[in-house]
C-alpha positions in Angstrom: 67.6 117.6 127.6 68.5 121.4 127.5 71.4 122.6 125.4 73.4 125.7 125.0 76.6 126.9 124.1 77.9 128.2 127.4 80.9 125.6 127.3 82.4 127.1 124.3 83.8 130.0 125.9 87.4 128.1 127.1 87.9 127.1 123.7 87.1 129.9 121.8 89.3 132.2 124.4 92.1 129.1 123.2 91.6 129.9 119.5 92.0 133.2 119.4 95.4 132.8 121.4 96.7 130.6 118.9 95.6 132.4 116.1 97.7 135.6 117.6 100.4 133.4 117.9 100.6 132.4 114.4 100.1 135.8 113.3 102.9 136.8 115.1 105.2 134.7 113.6 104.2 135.1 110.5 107.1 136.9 109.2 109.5 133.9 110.1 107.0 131.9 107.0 109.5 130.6 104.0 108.4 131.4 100.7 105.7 129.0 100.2 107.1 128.7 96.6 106.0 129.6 92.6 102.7 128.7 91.2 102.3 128.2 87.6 102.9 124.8 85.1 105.7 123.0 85.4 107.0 120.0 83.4 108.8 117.0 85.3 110.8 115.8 82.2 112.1 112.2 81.6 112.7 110.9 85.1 111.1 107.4 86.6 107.5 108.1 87.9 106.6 105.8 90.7 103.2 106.3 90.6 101.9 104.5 94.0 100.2 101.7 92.8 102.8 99.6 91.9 103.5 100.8 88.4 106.9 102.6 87.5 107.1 104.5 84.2 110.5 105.1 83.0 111.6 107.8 81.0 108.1 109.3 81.9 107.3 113.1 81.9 104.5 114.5 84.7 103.0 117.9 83.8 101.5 120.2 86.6 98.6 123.0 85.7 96.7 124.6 88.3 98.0 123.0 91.5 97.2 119.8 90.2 98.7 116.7 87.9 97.4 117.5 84.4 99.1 114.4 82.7 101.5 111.6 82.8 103.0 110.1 80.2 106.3 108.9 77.9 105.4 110.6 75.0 104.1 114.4 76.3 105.4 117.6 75.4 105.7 120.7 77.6 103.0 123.3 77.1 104.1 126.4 75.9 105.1 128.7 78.8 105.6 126.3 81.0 108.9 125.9 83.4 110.9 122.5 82.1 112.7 120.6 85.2 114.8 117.7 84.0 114.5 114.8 86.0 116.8 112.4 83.6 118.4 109.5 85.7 116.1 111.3 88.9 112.7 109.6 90.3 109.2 111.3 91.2 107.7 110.6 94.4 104.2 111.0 95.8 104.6 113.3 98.8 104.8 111.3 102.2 102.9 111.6 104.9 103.3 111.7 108.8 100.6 110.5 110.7 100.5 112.0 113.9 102.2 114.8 115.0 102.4 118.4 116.8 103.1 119.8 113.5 102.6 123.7 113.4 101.1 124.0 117.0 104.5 123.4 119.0 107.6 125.4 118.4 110.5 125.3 121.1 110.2 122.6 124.0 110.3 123.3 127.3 108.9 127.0 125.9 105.1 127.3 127.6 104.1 130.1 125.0 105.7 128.1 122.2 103.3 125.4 122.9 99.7 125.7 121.7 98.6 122.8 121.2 96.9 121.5 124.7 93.7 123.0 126.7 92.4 122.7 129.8 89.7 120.3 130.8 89.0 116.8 130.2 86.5 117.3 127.1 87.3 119.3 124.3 86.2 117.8 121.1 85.6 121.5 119.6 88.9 122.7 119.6 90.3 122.3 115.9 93.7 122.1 115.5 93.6 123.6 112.4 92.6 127.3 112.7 95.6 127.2 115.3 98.5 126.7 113.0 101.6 128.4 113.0 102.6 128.8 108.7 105.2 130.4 109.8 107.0 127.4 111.7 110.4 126.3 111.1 109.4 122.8 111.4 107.1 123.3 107.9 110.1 123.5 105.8 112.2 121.5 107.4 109.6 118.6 107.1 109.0 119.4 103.2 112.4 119.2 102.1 112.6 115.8 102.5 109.9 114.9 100.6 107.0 115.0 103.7 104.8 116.8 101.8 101.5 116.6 104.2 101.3 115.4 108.3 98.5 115.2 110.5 98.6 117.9 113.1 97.0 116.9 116.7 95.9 118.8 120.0 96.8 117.4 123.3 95.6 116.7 127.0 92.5 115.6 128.7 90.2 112.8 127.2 88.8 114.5 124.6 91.1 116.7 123.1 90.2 117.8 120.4 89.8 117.7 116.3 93.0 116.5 114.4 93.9 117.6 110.9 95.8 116.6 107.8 97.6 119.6 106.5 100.2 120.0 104.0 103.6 121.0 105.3 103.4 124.2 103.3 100.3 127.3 102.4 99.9 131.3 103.2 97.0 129.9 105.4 95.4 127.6 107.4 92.7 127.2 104.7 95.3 127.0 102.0 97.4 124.4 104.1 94.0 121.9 104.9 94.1 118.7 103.0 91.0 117.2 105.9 90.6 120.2 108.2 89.0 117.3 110.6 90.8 114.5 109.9 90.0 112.5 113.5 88.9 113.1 117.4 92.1 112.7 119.5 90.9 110.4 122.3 93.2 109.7 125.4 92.0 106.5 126.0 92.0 105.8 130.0 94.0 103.5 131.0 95.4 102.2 134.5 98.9 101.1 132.5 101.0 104.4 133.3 102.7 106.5 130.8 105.9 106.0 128.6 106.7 103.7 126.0 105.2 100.7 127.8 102.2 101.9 128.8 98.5 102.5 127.6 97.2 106.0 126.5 95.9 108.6 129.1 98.6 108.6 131.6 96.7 111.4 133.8 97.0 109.8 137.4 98.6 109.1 140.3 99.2 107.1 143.2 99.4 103.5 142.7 98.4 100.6 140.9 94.7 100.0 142.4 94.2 103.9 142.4 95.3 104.0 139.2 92.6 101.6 137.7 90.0 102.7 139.7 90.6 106.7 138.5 90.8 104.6 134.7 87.5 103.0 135.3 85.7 106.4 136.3 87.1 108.3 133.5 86.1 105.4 131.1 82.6 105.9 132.3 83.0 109.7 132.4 84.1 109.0 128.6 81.4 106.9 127.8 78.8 109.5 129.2 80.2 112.2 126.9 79.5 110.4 123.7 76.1 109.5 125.0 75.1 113.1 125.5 76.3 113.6 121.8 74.5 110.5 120.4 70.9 112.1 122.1 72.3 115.0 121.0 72.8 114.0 117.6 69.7 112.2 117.5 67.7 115.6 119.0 68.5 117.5 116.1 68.4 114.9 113.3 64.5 115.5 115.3 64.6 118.8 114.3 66.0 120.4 118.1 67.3 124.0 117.1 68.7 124.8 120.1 72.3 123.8 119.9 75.5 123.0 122.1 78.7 124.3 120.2 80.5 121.3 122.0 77.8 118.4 121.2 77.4 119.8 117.8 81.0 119.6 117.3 81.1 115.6 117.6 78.4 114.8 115.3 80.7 114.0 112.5 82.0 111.6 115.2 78.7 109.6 116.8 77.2 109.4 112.9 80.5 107.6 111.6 81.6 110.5 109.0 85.0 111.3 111.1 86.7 108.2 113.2 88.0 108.8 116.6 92.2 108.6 117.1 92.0 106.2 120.0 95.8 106.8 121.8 96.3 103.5 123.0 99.4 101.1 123.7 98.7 97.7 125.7 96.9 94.9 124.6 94.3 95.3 127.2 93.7 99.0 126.0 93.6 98.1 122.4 90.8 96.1 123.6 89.3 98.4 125.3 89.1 101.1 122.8 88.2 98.3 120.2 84.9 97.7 122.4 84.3 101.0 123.1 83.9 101.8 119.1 81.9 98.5 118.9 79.3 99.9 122.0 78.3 103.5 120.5 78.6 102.6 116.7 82.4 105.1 115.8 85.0 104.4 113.9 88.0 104.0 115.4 91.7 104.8 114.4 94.7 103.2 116.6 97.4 106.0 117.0 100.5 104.3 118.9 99.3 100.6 119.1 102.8 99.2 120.5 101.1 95.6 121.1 98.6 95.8 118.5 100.8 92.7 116.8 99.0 90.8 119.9 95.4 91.3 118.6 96.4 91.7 114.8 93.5 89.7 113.5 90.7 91.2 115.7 91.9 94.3 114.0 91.9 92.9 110.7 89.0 91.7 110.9 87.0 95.2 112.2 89.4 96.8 109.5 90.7 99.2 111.8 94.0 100.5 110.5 97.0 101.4 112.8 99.5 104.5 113.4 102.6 103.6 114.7 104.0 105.6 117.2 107.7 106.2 116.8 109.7 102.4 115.9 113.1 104.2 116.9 112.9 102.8 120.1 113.4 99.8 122.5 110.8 97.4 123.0 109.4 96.9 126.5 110.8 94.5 129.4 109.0 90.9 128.4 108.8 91.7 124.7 110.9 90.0 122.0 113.8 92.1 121.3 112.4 92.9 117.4 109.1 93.6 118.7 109.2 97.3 118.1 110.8 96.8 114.2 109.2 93.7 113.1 105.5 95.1 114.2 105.0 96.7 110.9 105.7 93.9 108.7 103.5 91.4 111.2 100.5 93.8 110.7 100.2 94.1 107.4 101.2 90.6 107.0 97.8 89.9 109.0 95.6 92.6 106.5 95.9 95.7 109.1 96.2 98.5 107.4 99.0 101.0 108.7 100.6 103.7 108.8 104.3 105.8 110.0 104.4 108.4 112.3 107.5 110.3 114.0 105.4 112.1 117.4 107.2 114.9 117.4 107.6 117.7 114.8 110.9 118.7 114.6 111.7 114.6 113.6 108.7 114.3 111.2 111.3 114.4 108.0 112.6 111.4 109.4 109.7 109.3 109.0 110.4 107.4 105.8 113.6 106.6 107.6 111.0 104.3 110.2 109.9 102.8 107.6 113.1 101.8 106.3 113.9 100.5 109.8 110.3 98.0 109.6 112.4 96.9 106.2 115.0 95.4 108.0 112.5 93.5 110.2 110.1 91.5 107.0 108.1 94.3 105.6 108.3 94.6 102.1 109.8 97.8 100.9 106.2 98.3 98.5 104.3 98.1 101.8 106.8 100.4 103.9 105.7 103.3 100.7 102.5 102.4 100.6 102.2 103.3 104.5 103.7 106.5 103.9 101.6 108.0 101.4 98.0 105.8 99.8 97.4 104.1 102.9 97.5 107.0 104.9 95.6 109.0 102.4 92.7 106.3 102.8 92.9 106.1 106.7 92.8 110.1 106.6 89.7 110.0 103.8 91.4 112.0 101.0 93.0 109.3 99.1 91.0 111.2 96.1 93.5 114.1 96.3 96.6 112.9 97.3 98.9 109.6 98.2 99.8 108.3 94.1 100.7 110.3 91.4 97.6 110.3 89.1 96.0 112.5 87.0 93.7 115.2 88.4 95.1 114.6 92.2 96.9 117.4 93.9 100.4 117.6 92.8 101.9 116.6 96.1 105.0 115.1 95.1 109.2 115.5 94.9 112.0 114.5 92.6 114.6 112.8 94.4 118.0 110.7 93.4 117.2 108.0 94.5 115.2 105.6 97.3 113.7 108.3 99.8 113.9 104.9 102.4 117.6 105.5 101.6 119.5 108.3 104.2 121.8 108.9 101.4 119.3 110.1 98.9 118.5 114.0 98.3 115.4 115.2 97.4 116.2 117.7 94.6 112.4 119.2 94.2 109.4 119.8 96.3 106.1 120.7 95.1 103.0 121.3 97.1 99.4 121.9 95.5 101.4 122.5 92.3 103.9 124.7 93.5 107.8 124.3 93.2 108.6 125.2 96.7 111.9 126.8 97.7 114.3 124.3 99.3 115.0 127.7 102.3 114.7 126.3 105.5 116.7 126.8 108.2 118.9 123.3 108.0 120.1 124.4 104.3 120.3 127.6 105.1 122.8 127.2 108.1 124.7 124.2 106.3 125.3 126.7 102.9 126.5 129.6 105.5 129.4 127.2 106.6 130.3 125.3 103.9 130.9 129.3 102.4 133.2 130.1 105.1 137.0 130.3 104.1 139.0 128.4 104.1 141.6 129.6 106.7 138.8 130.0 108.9 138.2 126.6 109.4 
């Protein structure tokens, strides 16, 4: 088999629109805050692993947690932030979104996150982010400290990323600059809540599933040209394809795919799929993956849930949406909360709270905002707990962040305090200043 890297041209043309458009924007970029060492004083550290530690102090040097403790003392020099009656919080995490690639709907050049073609693993989603996008600080302030940012359209489309929600960079924002292939799984089920994952077709039912079935074996093909791809230069091949070379972290297990999938019959499908080439699969959606719960147990493949602030389909319990969660992890899958869109990702903890409601255990609903994502996404070594030597991704709030009514009073990202500026606060602190008789 001959190889080159003639297919890269679409992709790279992509790139270096996107980068222009975050360049331009740049100026619109908050203050990505102060470095230095800070000193969380006397507040209730939840650490993340089921241990609270009242009256604890946390002390931050050089981005990351230097120490936690009842009975520490702030370094000389450092900046002292009492937390007394206050708790800290490991930053949460959203689990699939457009974050920092779309802008303004309905606005073509303020969406960058799509490509032509059906087969794009190349494209990386993270040289194209915008740090200058409103949605960055917005998501921070309420405690979201890091999201998965993913590409769109075709099959393939391309290499997701875990970032944090705020950096001068695309470098300096990467927590897993490849965190997962996005994978349209095809699927004759339609679009919209109810149905399956690529939604790319027309016509009706039998067309449908017969334009699902070629693009499942069109899908299928693809990864074989990357396995002999993969298995050609493990052979010592020097010739190389930029777009093959891109999915070998995928075909030799090091990065799983993001199979977007709904129905049982997809779930299924993209299950079997992962078992027939040997890749590790992620569900991202999963609406009836309650149905097949201990298949996926059982292959430990974890699940993102699409957004839970929605109706459940015609023929589905009327909880099936809310209680999903809690029947999931009742049944050992490992999970975790997404939002789908970026301007809503600061609401995610507020889906969890809505799974609470419906028998997940309030432990669980934290533990699927920030470790168990941090383990789906491979860097639960850096961030999801407050621990010692772990980036110091986390917030100081007043209470339950599952709680609308609490405020998160302090952000802090790689270690540093980050300016509560966005746009919300800035527009509800211009009117709350107007006068009086202006009202």
């Amino acid at each position: 088999m001959r190889y080159s890297n003639s297919r890269f041209g679409l992709g790279a043309a992509t790139v270096a629109t996107l980068l222009a458009f975050g360049s331009a924007h740049a100026s619109a970029q908050a203050n990505v805050g102060v470095e230095g060492t800070f000193f969380i004083r006397g507040g209730t550290v939840v650490v993340g692993t089921g241990e609270r530690l009242e009256g604890a102090s946390v002390l931050i040097q050089d981005g990351r947690i230097a120490a936690i403790g009842s009975s520490l003392s702030a370094p000389a020099g450092a900046t002292v932030i009492d937390a007394t009656g206050q708790f800290v919080y490991a930053g949460m995490i959203d689990s699939y979104t457009p974050m920092g690639l779309a802008e303004i709907g309905r606005v073509s050049t303020m969406q960058m996150s799509g490509e032509l073609g059906q087969f794009n693993p190349h494209l990386r989603a993270i040289v194209a982010i915008n740090t200058g996008s409103v949605m960055l600080a917005i998501t921070r302030s309420n405690g979201v400290t890091s999201a998965i940012t993913a590409p769109t359209g075709g099959i393939i489309s391309g290499q997701a990323a875990l970032i944090n929600t705020d950096g001068w960079t695309w470098e300096d924002m990467a927590v897993n600059p490849n965190a997962g292939y996005v994978v349209n799984y095809p699927s004759a089920q339609g679009g919209g809540r109810r149905g399956g994952g690529f939604a790319g077709f027309g016509g009706g039912g039998d067309d449908r599933e017969a334009r699902a079935r070629e693009q499942l074996e069109e899908l299928k093909q693809e990864i074989r040209r990357a396995k002999s791809y993969h298995m050609a230069r493990e052979g010592g091949l020097e010739d190389q394809d930029l777009v093959y070379e891109s999915m070998r972290p995928l075909v030799s297990r090091q990065v799983p795919a993001i199979m977007r999938v709904n129905s049982q019959e997809d779930i299924e499908g993209a299950v079997a799929l992962g078992d027939e080439f040997d890749i590790d699969i992620v569900i991202a959606g999963g609406r009836e993956a309650w149905k097949v719960r201990d298949m996926l147990a059982e292959k430990n493949i974890p699940v993102v849930l699409s957004s839970i602030r929605s109706t459940p389909g015609a023929g589905l319990p009327y909880d099936a949406v809310y209680a999903q969660p809690g029947v999931l992890v009742a049944a050992g899958v490992k999970i975790a909360f997404s939002t789908g869109g970026a301007s809503n990702a600061r609401h995610v903890p507020y889906h969890a709270a809505l799974a609470t409601a419906y028998g997940l255990s309030p432990e669980d609903a934290w533990k699927a905002l920030t470790i168990w994502p941090a383990e789906i996404w491979h860097v639960d070594d850096e961030i999801g707990t407050i621990e010692e030597g772990k980036l110091a991704n986390l917030f100081v709030a007043d209470g339950d962040p599952l709680d609308i009514r609490t405020n998160v009073n302090e952000v802090f990202i790689k270690g540093r305090r980050v300016p509560m500026d966005d746009r919300a606060t800035r527009l509800y602190e211009k009117h709350n200043a107007r006068p009086k008789h202006n009202r």
